[in-house]
C-alpha positions in Angstrom: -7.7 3.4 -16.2 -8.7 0.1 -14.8 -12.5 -0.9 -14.2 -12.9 -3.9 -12.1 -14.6 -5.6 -9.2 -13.2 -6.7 -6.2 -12.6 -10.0 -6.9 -16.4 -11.3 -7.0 -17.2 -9.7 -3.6 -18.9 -6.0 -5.5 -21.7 -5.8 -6.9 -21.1 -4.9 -10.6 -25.0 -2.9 -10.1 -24.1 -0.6 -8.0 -22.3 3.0 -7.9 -18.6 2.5 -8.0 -15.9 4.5 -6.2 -13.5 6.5 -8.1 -10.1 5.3 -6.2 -7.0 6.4 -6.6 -3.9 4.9 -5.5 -0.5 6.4 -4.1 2.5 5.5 -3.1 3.8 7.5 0.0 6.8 10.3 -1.2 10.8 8.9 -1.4 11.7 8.5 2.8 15.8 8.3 4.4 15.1 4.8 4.6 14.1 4.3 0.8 17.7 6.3 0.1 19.4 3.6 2.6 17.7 0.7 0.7 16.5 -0.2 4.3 13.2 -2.3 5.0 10.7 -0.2 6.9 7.3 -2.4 7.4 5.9 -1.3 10.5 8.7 1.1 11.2 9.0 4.4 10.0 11.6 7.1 8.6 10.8 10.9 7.4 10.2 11.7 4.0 13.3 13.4 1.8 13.7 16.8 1.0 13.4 15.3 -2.5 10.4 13.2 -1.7 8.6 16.6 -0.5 9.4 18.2 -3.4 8.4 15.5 -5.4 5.2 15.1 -3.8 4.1 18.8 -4.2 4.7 18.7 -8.0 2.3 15.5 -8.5 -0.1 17.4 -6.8 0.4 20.8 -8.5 1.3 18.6 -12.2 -0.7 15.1 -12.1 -3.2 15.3 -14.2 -5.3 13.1 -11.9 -5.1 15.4 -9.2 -6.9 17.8 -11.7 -9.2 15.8 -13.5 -10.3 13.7 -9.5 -10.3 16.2 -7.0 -10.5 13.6 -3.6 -13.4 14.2 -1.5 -11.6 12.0 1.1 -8.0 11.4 1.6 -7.3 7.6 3.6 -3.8 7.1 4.7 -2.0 4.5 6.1 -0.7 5.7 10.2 3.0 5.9 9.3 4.3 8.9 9.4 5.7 8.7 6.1 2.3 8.2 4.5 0.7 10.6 6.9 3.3 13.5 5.4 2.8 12.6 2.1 -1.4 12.8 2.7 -0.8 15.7 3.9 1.1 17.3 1.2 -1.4 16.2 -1.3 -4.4 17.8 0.5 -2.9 20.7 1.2 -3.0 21.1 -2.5 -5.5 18.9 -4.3 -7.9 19.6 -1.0 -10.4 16.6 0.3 -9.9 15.3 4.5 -7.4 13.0 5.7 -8.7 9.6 7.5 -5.8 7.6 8.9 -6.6 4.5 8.8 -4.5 1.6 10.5 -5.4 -1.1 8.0 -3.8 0.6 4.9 -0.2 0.3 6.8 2.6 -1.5 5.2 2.9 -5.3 5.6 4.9 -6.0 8.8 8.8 -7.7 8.1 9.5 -8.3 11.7 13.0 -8.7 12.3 13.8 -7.5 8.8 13.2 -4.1 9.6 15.1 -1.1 10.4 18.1 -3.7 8.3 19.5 -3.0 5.1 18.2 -5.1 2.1 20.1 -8.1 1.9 22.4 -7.6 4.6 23.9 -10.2 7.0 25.0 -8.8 9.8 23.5 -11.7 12.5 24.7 -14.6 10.4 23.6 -17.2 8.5 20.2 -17.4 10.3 19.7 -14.2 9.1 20.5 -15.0 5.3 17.8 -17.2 5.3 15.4 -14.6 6.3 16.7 -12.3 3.4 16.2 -15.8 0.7 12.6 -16.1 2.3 11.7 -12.5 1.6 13.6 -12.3 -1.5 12.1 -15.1 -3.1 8.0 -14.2 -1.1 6.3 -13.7 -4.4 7.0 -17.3 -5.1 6.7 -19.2 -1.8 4.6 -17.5 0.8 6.8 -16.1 3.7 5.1 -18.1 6.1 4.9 -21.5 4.0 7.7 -22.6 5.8 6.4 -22.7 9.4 10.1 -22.3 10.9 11.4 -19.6 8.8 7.8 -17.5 9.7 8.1 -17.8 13.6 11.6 -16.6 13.1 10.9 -13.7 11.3 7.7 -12.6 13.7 6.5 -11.1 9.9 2.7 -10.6 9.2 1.4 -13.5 7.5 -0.2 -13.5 3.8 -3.8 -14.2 5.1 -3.6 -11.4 7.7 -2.4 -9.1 5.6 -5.0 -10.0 2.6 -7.5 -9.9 5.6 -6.8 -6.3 6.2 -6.5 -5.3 2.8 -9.9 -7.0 1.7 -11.7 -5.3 4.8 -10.4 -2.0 3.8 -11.7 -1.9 0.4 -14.7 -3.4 1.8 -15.4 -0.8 3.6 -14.4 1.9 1.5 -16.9 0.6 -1.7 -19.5 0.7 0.9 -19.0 4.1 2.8 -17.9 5.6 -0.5 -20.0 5.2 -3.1 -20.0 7.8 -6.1 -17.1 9.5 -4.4 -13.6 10.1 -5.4 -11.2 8.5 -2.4 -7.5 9.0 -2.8 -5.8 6.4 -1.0 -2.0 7.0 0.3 -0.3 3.7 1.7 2.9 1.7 0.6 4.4 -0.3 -1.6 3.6 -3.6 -0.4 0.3 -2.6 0.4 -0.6 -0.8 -3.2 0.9 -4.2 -4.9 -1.3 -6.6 -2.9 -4.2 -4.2 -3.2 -3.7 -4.4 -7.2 -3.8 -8.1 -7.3 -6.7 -8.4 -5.5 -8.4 -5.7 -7.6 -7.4 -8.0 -11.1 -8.6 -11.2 -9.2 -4.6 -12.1 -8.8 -3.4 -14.4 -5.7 -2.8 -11.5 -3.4 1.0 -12.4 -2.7 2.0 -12.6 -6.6 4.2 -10.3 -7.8 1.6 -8.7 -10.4 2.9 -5.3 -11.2 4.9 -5.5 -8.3 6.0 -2.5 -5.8 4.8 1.1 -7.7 7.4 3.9 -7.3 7.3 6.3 -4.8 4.5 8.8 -5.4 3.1 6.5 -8.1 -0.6 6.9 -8.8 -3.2 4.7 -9.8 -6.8 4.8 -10.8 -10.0 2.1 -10.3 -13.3 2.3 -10.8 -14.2 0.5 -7.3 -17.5 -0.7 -7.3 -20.1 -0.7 -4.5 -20.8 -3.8 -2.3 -22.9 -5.5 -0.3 -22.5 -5.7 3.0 -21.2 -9.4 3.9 
């Protein structure tokens, strides 16, 4: 278990949030090593299944039972929330901020594939290689790609837990979103730069736990 603050902005004083992290269940994209972002594909018969025995089996879901279930507005996350729930109990909140970072013309394509030609290779180097130079640090490559930037995607993740430390304090918040989303989230969370690798993306169904603490409002 990790106890930390969010990176300067909580006040170590104050009642913290029990949160706990989870990737959204295996999807048809996931099995077609597609890109989804902002786009969406349905959860696997084995993603399902999967999902229903970390609910049933995780110890978390025993020892935290939620008393509020966020998700991200994808369908795929908004499946998976709702398997959980319907087993570990808690509400479901959808929540637009907790969706996957946005790839722009990466999405719906298979990882690494060139089908539009070498324009489209350098997308794939720029996203390939976006843990070491910011996808939008070259100003050509970003309009190209039409991808969410770093900062607005830090923005979004920031404002979330923000708001969830402050609405949630003493409460145990399960939290369903993506992989992109869950890794940015953890480096923030350790005080990383946002768009390192850190642990990078979790597994599918993955769960992790934080002692969130309470803060001000800013």
């Amino acid at each position: 278990m990790s106890s930390t603050n969010l990176h300067g902005l909580l006040n170590p004083n104050e009642a913290s949030v029990t949160l706990i992290l989870i990737r959204h269940g295996q999807t048809e994209w996931n099995l077609a090593n597609k890109l989804q972002g902002w786009r969406d594909s349905p959860l696997t018969t084995q993603g399902r299944k999967t999902l229903l025995r970390t609910a049933v089996n995780n110890r978390l879901c025993h020892l935290y039972k939620p008393d509020v279930v966020y998700t991200s507005d994808l369908g795929r996350a908004m499946a998976s929330a709702r398997i959980i729930c319907n087993k570990s109990g808690g509400y479901i909140v959808p929540d637009q901020r907790l969706r996957e970072r946005r790839f722009g013309i990466l999405e719906g394509k298979r990882k690494n594939e060139c089908d539009d030609g070498f324009l489209l290779i350098q997308h794939w180097l720029a996203y390939q290689k976006r843990y070491e130079k910011r996808l939008d640090a070259c100003h050509t490559i970003a309009a190209e790609l039409l991808a969410e930037s770093e900062s607005m995607f830090e923005h979004r993740v920031v404002g979330f837990l923000r708001t969830l430390a402050r609405r949630h304090a003493g409460k145990t918040v399960y939290v369903v979103s993506h992989g992109e989303w869950i890794r940015c989230a953890n480096n923030i969370l350790h005080g990383r730069t946002s768009w390192s690798c850190g642990e990078g993306i979790p597994m599918n169904t993955e769960m992790n736990i934080f002692e969130l603490k309470a803060s001000h409002v800013i």
